[in-house]
N, C-alpha and C positions, 0 to 999 in steps of 0.2 A: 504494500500500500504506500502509495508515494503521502510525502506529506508535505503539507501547503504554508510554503516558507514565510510565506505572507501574512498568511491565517497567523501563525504561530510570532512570527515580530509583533504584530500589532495585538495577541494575547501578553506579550511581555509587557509591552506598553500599560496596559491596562492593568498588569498585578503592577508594576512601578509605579500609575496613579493612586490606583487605590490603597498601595501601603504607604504611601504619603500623606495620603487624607487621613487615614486611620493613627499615623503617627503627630500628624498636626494635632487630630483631635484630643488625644492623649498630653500634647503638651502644651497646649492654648491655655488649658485652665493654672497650672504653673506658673507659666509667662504674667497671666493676668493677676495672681495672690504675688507673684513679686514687684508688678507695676502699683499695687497699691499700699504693697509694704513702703514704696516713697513717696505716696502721695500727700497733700497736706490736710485734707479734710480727715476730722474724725470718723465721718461716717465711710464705711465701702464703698466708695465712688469710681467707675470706671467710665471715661477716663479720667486722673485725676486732676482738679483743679490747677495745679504746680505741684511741684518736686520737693521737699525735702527730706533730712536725715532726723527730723524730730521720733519718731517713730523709735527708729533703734539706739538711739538717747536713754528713752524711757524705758526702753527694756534695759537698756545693761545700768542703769540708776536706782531700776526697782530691787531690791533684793530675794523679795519672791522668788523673782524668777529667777536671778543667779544661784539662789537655794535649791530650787530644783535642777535646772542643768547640774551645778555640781553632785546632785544625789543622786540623777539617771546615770552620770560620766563614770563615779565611783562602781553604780552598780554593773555596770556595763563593763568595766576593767575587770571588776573581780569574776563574773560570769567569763570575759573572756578566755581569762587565764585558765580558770578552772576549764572550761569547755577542750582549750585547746588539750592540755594537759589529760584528761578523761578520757578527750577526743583520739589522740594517738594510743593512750593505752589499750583500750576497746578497738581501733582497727589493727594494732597487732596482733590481739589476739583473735580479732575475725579472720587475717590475711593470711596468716601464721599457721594457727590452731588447725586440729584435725580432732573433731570432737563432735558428737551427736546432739543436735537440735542446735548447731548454729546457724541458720537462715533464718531460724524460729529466732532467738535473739538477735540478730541482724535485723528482723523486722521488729523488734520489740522496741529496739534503740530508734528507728524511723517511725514508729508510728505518732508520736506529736506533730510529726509533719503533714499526716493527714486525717489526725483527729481534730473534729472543729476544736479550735481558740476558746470558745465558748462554755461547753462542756466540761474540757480541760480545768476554765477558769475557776468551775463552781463544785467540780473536784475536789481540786486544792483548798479554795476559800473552805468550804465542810471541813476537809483535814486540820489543816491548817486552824481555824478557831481550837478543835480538841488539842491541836498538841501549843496551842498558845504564842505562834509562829504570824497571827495575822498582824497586818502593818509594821510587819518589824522587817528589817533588813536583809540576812537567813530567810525569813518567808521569800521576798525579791529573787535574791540570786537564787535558790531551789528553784522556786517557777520560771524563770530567765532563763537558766539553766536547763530546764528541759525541753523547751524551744531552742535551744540554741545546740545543743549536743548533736541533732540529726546534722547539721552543716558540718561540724566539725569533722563525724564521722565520715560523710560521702567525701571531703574534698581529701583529707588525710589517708583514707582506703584508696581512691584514685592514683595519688602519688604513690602509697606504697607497692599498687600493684604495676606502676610504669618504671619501678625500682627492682636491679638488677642485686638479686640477695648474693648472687657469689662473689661480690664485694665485700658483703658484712662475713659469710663464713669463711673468706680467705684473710681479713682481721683479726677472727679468735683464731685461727691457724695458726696465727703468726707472735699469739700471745693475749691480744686481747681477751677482757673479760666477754660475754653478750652483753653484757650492757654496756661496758665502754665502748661497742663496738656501735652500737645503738647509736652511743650519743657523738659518738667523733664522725661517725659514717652514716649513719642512715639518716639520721635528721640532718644535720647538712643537704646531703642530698635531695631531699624532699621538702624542704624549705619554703619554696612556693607551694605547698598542700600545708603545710603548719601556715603560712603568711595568708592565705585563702581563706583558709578556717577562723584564728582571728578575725578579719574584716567582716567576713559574715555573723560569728557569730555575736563580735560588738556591736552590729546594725540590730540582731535578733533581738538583743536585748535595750539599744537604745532609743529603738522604734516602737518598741513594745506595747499597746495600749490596754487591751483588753486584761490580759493577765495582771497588768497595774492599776487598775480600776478597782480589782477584787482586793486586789494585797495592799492599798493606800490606807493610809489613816489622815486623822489630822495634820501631824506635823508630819507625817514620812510620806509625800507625793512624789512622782518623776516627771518629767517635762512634760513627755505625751499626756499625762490628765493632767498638768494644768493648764495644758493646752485646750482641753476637751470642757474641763469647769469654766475656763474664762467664755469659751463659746457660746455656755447654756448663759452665762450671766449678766456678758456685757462685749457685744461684739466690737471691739476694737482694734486697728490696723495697729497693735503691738503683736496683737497675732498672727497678723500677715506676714509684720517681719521676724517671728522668730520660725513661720514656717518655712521661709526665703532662706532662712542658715540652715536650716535644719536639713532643706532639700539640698543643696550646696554642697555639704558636709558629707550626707549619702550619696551624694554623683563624686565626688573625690576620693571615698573610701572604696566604691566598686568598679572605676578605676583603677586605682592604686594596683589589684592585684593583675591585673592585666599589662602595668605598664613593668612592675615587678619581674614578671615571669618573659617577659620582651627582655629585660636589659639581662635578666640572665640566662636568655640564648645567644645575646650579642657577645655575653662573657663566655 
């Protein structure tokens, strides 16, 4: 069957229109919450009257808000680390291991990833009241943490299995302990699946709203709810611009590991 060269250009045309439109439509409404993060009017006005920086003035003078950025950043680091850290122990021993019902664990570690947010949330909240864990800290990173561990897991398992082990067993050959071999040879190596994992799983937790809504108290909020309470309460373009850093912040961090793993093919 011959096939009609023409037909088939002018089908490319048309998926090249329509994933432009689809991609405009996706980032118009961005564009538009960061034109009014500078606008001068208190109220959402598009477009905006003039331009200025009074807006993120007022966020970074209020302390509120600096109180929670600092409490999400904190909880966000310490889920990281733990993530990444859990994260490679548990793909070693899924990559490694020879042991019955590991797929079954293997999905055990992914399934927050496609259990609803929701459920999970009210889960935990029930638990968490009995063991006296709500609004506290430990409550956060536990929930953070279990959002975030499926990322660690796929990006770390990835690398380790693009990772050539007659490396690490030609190290204890040579003396090495397994674990010094681990940490001089294998993580090195796989450095762009540990740097992956991080970045994801600091976004998992920095972004985080739902599972923070349930674990919030008075004084222990993270940015996403107070982003979410100022909403319900008083809409004002302070919230445009802390959504403008916010989005910012996440387009530089899922970058980051793409320009990462680039400059170390160029090495």
């Amino acid at each position: 069957m011959l096939l009609d060269f023409n037909r088939l250009g002018g089908l490319r045309y048309f998926l090249i229109l329509v994933t432009g439109l689809v991609l405009l439509f996706l980032i118009l409404p961005i564009v538009f919450i960061a034109a009014l993060s500078f606008g001068s009017s208190q109220w959402l006005i598009f477009p905006p009257p003039s331009w200025t920086l009074k807006w993120y003035y007022e966020l970074f003078a209020d302390p509120r808000w600096l109180y929670t950025a600092l409490t999400s950043l904190k909880i966000a680091v310490i889920v990281t680390v733990l993530s990444v850290a859990l994260g490679f122990l548990a793909s070693l021993g899924l990559d490694r291991g020879e042991f019955r019902g590991k797929e079954r664990i293997r999905a055990l570690f992914l399934t927050p990833m496609i259990l609803p947010v929701i459920v999970l949330a009210v889960a935990l909240y029930a638990l968490f009241l009995k063991l006296g864990l709500a609004g506290t800290t430990v409550g956060f990173v536990i929930a953070h943490l279990l959002v975030a561990l499926p990322f660690s897991i796929i990006s770390i398992s990835g690398a380790l299995e693009g990772f050539d082990k007659s490396i690490e067993d030609a190290a204890i050959l040579c003396g090495a302990s397994p674990w010094e071999a681990r940490l001089k040879i294998t993580i090195p190596s796989i450095r762009h699946g540990l740097f992956t994992a991080a970045v994801f799983s600091f976004l998992a937790s920095w972004d985080e709203v739902v599972l923070a809504i349930f674990m919030s108290s008075p004084t222990l909020q993270t940015l996403p709810v107070k982003i979410w309470t100022t909403l319900r309460q008083d809409l004002t373009p302070v919230v445009a611009a802390v959504s403008t850093i916010l989005v910012a912040l996440t387009a530089v961090l899922i970058f980051a590991p793409l320009v990462f793993r680039k400059r170390q093919k160029d090495d």
